[in-house]
VEXPA-287597 format. One record per residue: residue in three letters; residue number from 0; x, z negated, y negated of N, C-alpha, C in turn. Coordinates in steps of 0.05 Angstrom, whole numbers. Example, Ala and Ser with C-alpha at 12.3 -4.5 7.8 and 13.67 -1.06 7.14 Angstrom:
2
[ALA; 0; [264; -156; 114]; [246; -156; 90]; [264; -156; 66]]
[SER; 1; [257; -142; 45]; [273; -143; 21]; [258; -157; -1]]
This chain:
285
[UNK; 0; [88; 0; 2374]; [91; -16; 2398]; [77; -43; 2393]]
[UNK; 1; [67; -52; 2409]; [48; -72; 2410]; [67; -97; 2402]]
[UNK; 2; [55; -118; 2386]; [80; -137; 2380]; [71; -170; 2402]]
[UNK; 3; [86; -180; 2419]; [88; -193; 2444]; [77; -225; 2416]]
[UNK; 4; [63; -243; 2439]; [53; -269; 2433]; [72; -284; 2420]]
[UNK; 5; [98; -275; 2424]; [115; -294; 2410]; [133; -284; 2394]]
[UNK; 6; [125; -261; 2376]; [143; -241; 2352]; [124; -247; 2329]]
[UNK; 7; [131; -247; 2307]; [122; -235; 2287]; [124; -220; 2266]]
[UNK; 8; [109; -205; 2255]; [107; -178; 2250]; [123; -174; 2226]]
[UNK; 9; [123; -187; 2204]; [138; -194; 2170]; [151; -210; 2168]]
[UNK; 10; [183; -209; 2166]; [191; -233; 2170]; [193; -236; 2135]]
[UNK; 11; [197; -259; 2126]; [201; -260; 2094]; [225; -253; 2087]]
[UNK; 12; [252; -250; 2102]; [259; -242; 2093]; [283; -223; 2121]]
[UNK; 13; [305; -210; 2117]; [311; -192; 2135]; [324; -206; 2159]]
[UNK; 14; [311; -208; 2189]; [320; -228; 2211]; [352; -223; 2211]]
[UNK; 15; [369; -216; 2202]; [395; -215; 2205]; [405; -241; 2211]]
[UNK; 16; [428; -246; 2221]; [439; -267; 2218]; [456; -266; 2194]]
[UNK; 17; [462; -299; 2179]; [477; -300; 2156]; [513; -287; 2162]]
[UNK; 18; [520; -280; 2136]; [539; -258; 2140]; [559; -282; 2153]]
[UNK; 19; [584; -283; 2161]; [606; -295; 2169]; [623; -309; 2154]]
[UNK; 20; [627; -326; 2156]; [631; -342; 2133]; [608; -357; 2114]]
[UNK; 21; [592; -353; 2115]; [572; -384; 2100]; [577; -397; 2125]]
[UNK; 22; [571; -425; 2111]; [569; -456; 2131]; [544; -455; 2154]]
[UNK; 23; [544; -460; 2172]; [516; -461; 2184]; [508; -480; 2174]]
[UNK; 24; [477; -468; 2174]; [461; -490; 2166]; [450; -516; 2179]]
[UNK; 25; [455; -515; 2215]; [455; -546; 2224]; [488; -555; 2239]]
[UNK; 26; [494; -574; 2235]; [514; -593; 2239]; [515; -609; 2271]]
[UNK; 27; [529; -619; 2269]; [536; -638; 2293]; [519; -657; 2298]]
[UNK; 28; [510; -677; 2266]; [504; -692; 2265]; [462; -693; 2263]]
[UNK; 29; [456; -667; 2260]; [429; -661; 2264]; [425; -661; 2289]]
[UNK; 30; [390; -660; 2288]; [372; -659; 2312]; [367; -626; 2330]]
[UNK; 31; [357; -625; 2349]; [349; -600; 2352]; [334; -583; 2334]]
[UNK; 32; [324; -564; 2331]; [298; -546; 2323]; [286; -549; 2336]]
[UNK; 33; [276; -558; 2361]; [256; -564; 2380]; [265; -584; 2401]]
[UNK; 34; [247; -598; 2408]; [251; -620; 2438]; [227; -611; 2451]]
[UNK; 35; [229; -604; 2481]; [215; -608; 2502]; [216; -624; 2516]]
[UNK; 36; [197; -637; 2520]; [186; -648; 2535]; [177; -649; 2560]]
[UNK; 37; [181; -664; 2587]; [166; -653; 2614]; [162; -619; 2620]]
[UNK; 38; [186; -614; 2610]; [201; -581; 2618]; [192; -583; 2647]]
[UNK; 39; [192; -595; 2665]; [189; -586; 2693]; [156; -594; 2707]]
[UNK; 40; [136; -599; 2681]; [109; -611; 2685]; [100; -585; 2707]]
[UNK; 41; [81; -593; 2718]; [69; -568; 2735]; [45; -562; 2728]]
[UNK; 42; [27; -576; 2707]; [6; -569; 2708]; [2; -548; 2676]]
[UNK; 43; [-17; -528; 2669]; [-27; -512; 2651]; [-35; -520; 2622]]
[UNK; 44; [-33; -551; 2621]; [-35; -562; 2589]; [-7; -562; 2581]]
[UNK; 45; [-8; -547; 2553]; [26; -546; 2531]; [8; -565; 2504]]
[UNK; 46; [26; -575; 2503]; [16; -591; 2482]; [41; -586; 2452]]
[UNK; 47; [37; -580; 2430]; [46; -568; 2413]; [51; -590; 2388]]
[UNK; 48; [74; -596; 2376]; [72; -615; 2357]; [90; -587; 2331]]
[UNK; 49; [72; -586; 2309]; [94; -573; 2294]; [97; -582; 2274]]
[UNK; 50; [93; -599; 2258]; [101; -613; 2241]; [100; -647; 2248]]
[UNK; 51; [127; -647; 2265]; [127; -676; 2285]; [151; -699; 2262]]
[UNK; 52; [173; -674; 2244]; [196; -686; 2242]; [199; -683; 2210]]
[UNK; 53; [206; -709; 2209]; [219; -705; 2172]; [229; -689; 2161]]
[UNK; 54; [257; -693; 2182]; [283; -687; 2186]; [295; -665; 2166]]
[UNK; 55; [309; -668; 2152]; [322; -644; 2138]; [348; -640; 2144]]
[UNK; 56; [359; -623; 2141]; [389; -608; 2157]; [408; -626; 2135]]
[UNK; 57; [429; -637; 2147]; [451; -659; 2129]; [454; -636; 2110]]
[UNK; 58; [462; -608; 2109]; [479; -593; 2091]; [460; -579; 2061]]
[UNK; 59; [433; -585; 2076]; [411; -588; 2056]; [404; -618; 2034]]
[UNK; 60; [426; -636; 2045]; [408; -652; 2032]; [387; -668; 2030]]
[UNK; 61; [374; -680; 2009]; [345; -688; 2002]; [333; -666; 1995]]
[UNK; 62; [333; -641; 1994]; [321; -621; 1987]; [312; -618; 1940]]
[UNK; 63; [322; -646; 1941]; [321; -656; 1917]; [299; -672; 1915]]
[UNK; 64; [289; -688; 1927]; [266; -692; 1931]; [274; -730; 1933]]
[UNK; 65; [266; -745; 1925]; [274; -772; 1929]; [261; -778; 1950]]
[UNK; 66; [266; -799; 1969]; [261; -805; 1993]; [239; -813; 1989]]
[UNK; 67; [221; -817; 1975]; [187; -832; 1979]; [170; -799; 1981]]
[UNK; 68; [178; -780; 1967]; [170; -765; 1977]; [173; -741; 2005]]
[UNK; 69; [195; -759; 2020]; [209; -748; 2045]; [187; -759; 2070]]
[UNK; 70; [178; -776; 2055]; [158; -797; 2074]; [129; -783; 2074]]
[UNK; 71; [122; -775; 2052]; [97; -761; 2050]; [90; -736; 2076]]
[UNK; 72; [64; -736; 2074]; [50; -718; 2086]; [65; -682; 2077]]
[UNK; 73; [66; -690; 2057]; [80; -657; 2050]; [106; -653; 2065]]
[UNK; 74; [119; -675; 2075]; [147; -665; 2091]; [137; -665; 2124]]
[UNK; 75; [115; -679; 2124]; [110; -682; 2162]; [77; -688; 2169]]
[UNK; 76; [76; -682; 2186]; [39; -693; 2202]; [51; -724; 2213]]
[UNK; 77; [42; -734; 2192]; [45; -772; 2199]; [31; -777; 2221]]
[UNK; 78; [45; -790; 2244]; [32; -793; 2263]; [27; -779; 2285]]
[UNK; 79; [31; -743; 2283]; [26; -732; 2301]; [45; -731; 2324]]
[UNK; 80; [65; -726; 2317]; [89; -728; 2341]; [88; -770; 2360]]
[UNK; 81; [73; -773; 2347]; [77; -797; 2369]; [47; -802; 2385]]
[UNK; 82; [26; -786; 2374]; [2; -780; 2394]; [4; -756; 2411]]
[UNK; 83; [21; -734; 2407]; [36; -718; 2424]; [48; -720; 2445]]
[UNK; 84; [71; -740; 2438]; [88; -755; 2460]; [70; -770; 2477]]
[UNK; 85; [47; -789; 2470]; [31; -806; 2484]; [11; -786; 2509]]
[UNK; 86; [5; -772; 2495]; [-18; -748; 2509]; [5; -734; 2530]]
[UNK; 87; [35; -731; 2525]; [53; -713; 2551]; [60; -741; 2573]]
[UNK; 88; [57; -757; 2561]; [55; -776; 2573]; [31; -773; 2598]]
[UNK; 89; [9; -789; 2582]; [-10; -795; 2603]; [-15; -767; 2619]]
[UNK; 90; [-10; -741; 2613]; [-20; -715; 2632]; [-3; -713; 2639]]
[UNK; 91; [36; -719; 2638]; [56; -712; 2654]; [54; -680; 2644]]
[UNK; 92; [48; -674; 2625]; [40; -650; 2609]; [74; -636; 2597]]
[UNK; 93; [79; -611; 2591]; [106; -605; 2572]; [88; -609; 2545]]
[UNK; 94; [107; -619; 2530]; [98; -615; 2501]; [127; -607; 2487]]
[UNK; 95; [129; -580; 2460]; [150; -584; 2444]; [139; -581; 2417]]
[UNK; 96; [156; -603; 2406]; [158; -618; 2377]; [180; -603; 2364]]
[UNK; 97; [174; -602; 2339]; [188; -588; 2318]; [208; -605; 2313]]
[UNK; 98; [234; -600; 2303]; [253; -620; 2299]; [256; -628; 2264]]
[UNK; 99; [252; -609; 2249]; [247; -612; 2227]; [228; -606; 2206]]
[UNK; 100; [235; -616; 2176]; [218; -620; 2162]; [195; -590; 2153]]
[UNK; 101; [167; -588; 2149]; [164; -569; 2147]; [158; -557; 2116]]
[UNK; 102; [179; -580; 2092]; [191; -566; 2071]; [215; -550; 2075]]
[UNK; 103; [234; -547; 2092]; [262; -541; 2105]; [243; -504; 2107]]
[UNK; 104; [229; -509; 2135]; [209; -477; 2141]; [185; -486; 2156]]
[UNK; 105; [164; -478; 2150]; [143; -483; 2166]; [143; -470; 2186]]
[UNK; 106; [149; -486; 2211]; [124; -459; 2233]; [106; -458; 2247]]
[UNK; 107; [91; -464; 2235]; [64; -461; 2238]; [58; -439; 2212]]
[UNK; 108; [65; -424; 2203]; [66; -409; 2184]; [78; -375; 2193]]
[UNK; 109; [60; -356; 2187]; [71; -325; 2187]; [95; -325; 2167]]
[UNK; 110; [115; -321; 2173]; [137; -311; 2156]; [141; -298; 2129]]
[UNK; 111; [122; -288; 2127]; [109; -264; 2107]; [89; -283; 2084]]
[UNK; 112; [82; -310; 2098]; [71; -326; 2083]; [88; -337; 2062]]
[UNK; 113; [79; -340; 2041]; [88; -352; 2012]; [97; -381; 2011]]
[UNK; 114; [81; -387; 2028]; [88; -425; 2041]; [106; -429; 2057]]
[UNK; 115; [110; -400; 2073]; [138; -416; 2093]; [157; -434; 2089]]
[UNK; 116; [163; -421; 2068]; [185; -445; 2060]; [169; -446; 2027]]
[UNK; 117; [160; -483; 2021]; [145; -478; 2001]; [156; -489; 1968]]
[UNK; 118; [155; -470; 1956]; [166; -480; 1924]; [156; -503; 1909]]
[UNK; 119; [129; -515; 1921]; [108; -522; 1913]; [85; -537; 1935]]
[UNK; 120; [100; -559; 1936]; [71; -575; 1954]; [64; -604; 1948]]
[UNK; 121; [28; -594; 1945]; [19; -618; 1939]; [23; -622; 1907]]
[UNK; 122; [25; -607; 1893]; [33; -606; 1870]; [67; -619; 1864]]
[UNK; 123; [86; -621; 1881]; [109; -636; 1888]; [126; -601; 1891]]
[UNK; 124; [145; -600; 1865]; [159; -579; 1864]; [187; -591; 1891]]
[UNK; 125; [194; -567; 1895]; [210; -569; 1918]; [243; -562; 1903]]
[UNK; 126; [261; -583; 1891]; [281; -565; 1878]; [295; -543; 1903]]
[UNK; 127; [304; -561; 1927]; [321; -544; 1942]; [301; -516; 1956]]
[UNK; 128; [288; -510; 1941]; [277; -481; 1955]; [267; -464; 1940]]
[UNK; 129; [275; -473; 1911]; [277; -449; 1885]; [301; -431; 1884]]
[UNK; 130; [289; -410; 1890]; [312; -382; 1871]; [322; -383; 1904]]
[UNK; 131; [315; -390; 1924]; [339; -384; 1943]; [337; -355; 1955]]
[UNK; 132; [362; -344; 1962]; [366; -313; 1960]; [355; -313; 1994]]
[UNK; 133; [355; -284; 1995]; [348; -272; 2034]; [369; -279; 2042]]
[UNK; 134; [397; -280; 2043]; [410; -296; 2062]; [405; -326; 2064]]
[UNK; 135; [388; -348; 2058]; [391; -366; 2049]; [361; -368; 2071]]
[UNK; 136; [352; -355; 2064]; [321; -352; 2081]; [334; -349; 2102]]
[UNK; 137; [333; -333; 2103]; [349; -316; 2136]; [358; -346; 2150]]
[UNK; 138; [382; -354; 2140]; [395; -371; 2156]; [365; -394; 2162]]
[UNK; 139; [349; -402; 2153]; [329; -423; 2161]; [311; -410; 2172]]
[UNK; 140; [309; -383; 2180]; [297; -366; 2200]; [305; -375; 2234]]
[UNK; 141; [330; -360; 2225]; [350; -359; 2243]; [354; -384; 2258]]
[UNK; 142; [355; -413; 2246]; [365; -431; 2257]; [342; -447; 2261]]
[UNK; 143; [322; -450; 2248]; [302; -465; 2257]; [277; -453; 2265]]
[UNK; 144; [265; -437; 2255]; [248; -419; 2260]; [230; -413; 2288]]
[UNK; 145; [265; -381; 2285]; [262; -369; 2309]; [265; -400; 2338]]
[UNK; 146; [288; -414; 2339]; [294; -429; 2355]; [267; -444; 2363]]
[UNK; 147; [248; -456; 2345]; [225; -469; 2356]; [200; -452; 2372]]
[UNK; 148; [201; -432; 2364]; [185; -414; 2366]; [184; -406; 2401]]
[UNK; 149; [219; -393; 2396]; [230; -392; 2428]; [226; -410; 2448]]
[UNK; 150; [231; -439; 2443]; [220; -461; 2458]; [185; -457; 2470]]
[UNK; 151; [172; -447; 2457]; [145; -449; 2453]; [147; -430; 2475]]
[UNK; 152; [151; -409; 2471]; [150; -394; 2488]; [159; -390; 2511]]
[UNK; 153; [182; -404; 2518]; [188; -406; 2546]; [163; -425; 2559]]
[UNK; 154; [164; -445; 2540]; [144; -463; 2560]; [114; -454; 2566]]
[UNK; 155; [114; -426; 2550]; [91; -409; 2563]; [104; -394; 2584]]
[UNK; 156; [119; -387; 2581]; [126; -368; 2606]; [133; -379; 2636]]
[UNK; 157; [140; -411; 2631]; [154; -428; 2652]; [110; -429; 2667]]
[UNK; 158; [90; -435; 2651]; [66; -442; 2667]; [52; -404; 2679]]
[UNK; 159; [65; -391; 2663]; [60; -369; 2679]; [65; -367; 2696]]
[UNK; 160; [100; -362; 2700]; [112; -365; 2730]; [96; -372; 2755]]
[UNK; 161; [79; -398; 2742]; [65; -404; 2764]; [34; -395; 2774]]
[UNK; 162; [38; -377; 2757]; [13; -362; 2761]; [-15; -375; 2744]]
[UNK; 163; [-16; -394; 2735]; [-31; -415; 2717]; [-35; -406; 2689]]
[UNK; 164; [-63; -404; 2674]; [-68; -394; 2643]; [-55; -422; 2624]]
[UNK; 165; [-39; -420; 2619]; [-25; -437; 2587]; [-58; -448; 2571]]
[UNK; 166; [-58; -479; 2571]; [-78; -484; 2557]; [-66; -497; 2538]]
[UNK; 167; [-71; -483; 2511]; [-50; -499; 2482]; [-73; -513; 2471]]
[UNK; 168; [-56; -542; 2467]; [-70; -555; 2454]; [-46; -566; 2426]]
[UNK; 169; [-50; -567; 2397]; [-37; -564; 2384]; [-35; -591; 2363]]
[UNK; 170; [-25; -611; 2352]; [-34; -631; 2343]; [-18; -631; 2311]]
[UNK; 171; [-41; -634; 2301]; [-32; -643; 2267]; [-44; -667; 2257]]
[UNK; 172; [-38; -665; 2236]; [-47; -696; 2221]; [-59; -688; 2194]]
[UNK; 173; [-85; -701; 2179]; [-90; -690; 2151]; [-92; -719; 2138]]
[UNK; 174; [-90; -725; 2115]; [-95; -745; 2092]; [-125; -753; 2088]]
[UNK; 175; [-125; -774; 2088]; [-154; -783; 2085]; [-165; -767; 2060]]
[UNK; 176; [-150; -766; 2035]; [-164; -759; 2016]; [-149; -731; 2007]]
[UNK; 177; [-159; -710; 1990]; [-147; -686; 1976]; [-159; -687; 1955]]
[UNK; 178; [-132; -683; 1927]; [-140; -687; 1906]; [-161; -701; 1897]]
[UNK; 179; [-170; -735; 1905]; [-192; -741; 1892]; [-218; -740; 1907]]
[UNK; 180; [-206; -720; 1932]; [-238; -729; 1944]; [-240; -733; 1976]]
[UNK; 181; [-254; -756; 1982]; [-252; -771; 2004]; [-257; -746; 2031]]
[UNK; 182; [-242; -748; 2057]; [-252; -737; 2079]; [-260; -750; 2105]]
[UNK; 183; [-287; -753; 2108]; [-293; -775; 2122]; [-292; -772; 2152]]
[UNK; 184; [-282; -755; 2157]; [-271; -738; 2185]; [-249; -760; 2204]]
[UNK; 185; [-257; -765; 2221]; [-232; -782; 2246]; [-221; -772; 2248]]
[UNK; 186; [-238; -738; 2258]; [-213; -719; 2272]; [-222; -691; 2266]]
[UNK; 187; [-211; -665; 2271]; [-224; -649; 2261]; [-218; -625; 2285]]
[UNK; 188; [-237; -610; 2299]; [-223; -591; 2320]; [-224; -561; 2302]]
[UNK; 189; [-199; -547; 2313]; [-201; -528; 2293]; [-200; -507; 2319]]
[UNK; 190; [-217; -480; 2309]; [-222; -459; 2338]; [-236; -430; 2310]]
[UNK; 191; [-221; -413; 2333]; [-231; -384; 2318]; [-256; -376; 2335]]
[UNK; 192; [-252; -365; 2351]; [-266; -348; 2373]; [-268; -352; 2405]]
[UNK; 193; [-252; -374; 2407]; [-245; -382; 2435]; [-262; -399; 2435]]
[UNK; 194; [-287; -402; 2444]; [-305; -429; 2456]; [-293; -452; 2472]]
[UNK; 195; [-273; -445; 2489]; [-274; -450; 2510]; [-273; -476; 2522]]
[UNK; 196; [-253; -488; 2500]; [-244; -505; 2502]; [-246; -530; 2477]]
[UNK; 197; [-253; -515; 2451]; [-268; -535; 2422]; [-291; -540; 2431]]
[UNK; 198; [-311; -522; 2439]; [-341; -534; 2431]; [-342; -552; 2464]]
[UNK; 199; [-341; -563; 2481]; [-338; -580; 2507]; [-325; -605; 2495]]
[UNK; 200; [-300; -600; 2485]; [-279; -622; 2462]; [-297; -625; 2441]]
[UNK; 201; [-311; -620; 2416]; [-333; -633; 2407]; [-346; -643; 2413]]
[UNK; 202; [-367; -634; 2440]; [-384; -650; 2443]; [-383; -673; 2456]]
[UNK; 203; [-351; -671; 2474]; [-345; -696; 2479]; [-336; -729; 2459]]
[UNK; 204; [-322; -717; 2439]; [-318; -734; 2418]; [-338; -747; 2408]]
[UNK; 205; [-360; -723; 2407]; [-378; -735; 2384]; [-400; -757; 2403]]
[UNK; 206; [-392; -742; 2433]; [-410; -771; 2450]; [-397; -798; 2452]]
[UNK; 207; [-377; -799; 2442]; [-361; -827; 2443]; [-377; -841; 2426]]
[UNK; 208; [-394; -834; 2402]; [-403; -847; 2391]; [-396; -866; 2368]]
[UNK; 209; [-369; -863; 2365]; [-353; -874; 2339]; [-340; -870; 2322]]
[UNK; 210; [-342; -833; 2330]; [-324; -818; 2308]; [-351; -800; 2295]]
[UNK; 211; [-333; -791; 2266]; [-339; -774; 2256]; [-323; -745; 2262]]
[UNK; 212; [-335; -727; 2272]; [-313; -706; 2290]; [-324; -675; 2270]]
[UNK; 213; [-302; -665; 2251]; [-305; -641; 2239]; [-298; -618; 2261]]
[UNK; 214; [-318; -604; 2250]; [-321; -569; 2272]; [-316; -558; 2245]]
[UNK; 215; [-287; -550; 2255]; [-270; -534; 2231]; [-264; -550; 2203]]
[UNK; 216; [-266; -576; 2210]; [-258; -586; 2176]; [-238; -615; 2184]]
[UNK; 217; [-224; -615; 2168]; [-228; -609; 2148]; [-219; -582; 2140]]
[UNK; 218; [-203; -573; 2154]; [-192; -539; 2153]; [-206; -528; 2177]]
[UNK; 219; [-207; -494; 2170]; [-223; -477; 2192]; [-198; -460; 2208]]
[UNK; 220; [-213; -460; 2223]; [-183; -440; 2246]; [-206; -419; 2240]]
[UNK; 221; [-222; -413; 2224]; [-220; -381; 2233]; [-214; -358; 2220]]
[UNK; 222; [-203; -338; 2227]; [-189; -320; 2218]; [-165; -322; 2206]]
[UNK; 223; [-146; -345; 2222]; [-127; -352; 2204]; [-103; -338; 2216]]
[UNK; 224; [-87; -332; 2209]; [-63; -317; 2215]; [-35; -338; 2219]]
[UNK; 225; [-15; -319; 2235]; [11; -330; 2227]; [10; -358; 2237]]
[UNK; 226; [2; -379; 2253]; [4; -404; 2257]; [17; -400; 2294]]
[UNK; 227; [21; -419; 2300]; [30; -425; 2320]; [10; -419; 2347]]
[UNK; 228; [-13; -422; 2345]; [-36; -422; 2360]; [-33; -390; 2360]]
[UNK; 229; [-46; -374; 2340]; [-49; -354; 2331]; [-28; -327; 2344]]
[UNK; 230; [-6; -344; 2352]; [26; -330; 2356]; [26; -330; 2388]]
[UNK; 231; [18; -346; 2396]; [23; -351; 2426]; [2; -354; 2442]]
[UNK; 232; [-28; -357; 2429]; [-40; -353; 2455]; [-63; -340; 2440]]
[UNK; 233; [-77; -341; 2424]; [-105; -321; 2411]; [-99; -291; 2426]]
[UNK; 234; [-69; -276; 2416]; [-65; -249; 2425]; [-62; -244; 2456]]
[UNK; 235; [-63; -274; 2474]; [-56; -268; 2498]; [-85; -279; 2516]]
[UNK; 236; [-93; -282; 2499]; [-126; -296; 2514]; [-130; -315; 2526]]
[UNK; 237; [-109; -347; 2519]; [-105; -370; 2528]; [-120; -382; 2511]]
[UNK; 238; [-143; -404; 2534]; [-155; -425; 2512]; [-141; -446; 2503]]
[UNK; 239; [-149; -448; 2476]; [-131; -462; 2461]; [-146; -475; 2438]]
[UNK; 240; [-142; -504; 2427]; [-146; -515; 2400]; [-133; -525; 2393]]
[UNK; 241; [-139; -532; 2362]; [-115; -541; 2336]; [-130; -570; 2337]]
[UNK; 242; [-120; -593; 2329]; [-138; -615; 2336]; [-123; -623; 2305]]
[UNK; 243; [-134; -642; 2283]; [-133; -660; 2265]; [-137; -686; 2264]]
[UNK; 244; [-113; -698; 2261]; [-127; -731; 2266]; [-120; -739; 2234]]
[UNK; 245; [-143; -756; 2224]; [-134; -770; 2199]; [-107; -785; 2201]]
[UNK; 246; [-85; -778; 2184]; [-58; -798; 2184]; [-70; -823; 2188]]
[UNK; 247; [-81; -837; 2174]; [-81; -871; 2163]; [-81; -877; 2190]]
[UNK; 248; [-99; -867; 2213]; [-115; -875; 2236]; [-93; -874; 2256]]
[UNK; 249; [-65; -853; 2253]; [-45; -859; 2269]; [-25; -866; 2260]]
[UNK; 250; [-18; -881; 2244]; [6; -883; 2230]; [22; -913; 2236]]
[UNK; 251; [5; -922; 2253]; [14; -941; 2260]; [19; -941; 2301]]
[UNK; 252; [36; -955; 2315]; [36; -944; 2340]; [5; -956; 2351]]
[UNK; 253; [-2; -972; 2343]; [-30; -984; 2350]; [-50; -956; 2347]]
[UNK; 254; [-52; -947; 2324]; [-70; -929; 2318]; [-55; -904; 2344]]
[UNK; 255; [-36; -899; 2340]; [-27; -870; 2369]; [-33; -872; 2386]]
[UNK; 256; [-29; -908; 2395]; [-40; -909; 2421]; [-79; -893; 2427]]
[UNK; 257; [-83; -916; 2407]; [-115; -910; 2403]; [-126; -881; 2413]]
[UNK; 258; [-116; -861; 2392]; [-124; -836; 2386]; [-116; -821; 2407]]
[UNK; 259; [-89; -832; 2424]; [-85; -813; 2449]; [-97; -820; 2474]]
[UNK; 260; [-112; -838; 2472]; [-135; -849; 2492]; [-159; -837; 2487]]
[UNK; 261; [-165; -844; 2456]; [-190; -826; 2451]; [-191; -795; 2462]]
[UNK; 262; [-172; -783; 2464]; [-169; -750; 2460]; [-162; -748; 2487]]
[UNK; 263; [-152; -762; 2498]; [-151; -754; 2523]; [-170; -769; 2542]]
[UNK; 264; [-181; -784; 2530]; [-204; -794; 2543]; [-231; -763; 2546]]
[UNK; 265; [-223; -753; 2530]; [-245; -728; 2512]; [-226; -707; 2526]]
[UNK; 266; [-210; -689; 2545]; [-195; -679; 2543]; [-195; -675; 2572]]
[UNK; 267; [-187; -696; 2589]; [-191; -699; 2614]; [-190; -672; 2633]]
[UNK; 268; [-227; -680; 2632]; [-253; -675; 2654]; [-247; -649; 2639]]
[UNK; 269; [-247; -639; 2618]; [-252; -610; 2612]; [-228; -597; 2618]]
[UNK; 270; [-208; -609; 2625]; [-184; -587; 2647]; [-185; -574; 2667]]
[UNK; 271; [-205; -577; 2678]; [-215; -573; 2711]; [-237; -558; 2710]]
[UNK; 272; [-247; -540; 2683]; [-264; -524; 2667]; [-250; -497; 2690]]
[UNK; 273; [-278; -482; 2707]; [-260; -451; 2709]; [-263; -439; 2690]]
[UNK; 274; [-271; -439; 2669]; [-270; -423; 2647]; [-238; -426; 2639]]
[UNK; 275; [-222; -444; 2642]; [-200; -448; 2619]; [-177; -442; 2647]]
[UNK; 276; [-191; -428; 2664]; [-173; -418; 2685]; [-176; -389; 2683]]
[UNK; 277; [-179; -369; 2662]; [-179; -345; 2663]; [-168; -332; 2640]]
[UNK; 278; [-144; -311; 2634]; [-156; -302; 2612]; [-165; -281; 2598]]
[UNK; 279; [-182; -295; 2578]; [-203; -279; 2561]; [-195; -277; 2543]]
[UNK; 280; [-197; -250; 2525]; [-193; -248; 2492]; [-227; -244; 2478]]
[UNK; 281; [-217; -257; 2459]; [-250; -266; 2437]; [-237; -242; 2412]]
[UNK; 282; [-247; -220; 2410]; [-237; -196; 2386]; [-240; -223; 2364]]
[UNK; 283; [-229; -220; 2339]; [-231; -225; 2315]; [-256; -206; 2304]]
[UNK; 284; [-270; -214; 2280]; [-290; -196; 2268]; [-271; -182; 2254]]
C-alpha cells in the first residue's frame, strides 16, 4: 500500500506507545511539540520552521549537556524561528514551528535515520541519548515526533480543503563556518527536482545584488530522504524549497527583520506563478 505524504516508512524504533506506567515524557510545565500559526490563513504558502526551539522536555533534563552548549547550533537553527514568524507575518501565511530541541528528536529526519535522535553532534557527545532502549525512543516518537509531523499535515490538508496546491517553504539556519572552513553563502536554496519555485527564488536573490546565494549549498536537497519537505510535499507534487540563512546574519532581531524582508521581498511576485498553482511530480533519478 502506497505510504500517504505524511507517514513514514521505518520507524527507529517500534511506534507503540510507552507501556503504562513510565512517566510521560512532557509535563505541564513544557511547550507544545508544535505551534501554528495563522491556522485560519487563506492563502497556499505553509511556511515550516523545524528546528525553531531549544527546548528540552523538564523530565529530560540538560540532556547532560551544559547550557553553553544548549545555545549552540547543534540544539537549534539560530535565528530561524524568528524569520519564520516575521515571513507568517508579513503573508498572513500559517506557519508551524517545532517546539523542541532537535537533540531531544529531529524532524526533519527519517526515523530510520541514525541522527534522529543523535549520540553525537558536531563532535559534542550527547550523554542523555546513549544506550537509550525502544521504549525510550518510542516515547520521543510518540510525543514529539509524530505530534509535529501531524500539525504539518493538517495545515496541508486545511489549504486543500480549499482547493489550493500547499506551497512549502521550509526555513533553517547554517553556521558561518564547518570545521575550519569558511562558508561564504548569505543564504542557500535547497531543491531536488521541483524547479518551480528555487530556480525563480535564485534568480531573484541573486538580482538583489548583495548576496551571495548557494544553489544547493551549503547542503544539497537532492536526493535526500526522510526530511520534512521530502514527507509532505515531493511525494504529493507540491512546490516547495528548503531555504538556509547564515545564523550570524539572523541572530540578532535586527538581522530577522532584515532577512525576512530580503526573502520575502524575493518571494512575493513568485506566488502568483501558475506554475506553483498545479500539481506536478518531478520522478527522482
Amino acid at each position: 500500500m502506497a505510504t500517504s505524504p505524511s507517514e513514514h516508512r521505518q520507524p527507529v524504533t517500534a511506534p507503540a506507545p510507552a507501556p503504562r506506567g513510565t512517566a510521560p515524557l512532557l509535563g505541564p510545565g513544557d511547550p507544545p511539540p508544535a505551534t501554528t500559526l495563522n491556522p485560519e490563513a487563506d492563502g497556499p504558502l505553509l511556511l515550516l520552521c523545524d528546528h525553531a526551539s531549544r527546548a528540552v522536555p523538564q523530565s529530560l533534563g540538560d540532556l547532560g549537556l551544559p547550557e553553553e552548549q544548549l545555545c549552540r547550533h547543534i540544539a537549534y537553527d539560530i535565528g530561524a524561528a524568528e524569520v519564520t514568524r516575521r515571513l507568517a507575518e508579513r503573508f498572513g501565511a500559517t506557519a508551524v514551528l517545532s517546539g523542541f530541541s532537535r537533540l531531544v528528536i529531529d524532524p526533519n529526519r527519517a526515523l530510520d535515520d541514525p541522527t534522529a535522535i543523535p549520540v553525537v553532534s558536531d563532535d559534542v557527545v550527547i550523554p542523555g541519548n546513549r544506550a537509550l532502549d525502544a521504549e525510550a525512543q518510542a516515547q520521543r516518537v510518540e510525543a514529539l515526533f509524530k505530534p509535529y509531523h501531524a500539525a504539518v499535515a493538517a495545515a496541508v490538508a486545511s489549504i486543500r480543503v480549499r482547493a489550493q496546491v500547499p506551497v512549502l517553504v521550509s526555513v533553517h539556519s547554517f553556521t558561518p563556518a564547518m570545521r575550519g572552513v569558511a562558508r561564504p553563502w548569505h543564504i542557500g536554496v535547497l531543491w531536488d527536482n521541483d524547479p518551480r519555485l528555487p530556480v525563480p527564488l535564485i534568480d531573484a536573490l541573486k538580482a538583489d545584488g548583495r548576496w551571495c546565494v548557494g544553489d544547493n549549498q551549503p547542503y544539497s536537497g537532492r536526493g535526500t530522504l526522510g526530511g520534512t519537505v521530502e514527507t509532505h510535499a515531493t511525494p504529493a507534487g507540491y512546490p516547495n524549497v528548503l531555504l538556509e540563512v547564515r545564523q550570524d546574519l539572523i541572530a540578532t532581531p535586527e538581522g530577522a527583520d532584515l532577512w525576512a524582508q530580503v526573502i520575502g521581498d524575493a518571494l512575493e511576485p513568485l506566488l502568483s506563478l501558475p506554475s506553483l498553482t498545479v500539481i506536478h511530480h518531478y520522478p527522482r533519478a
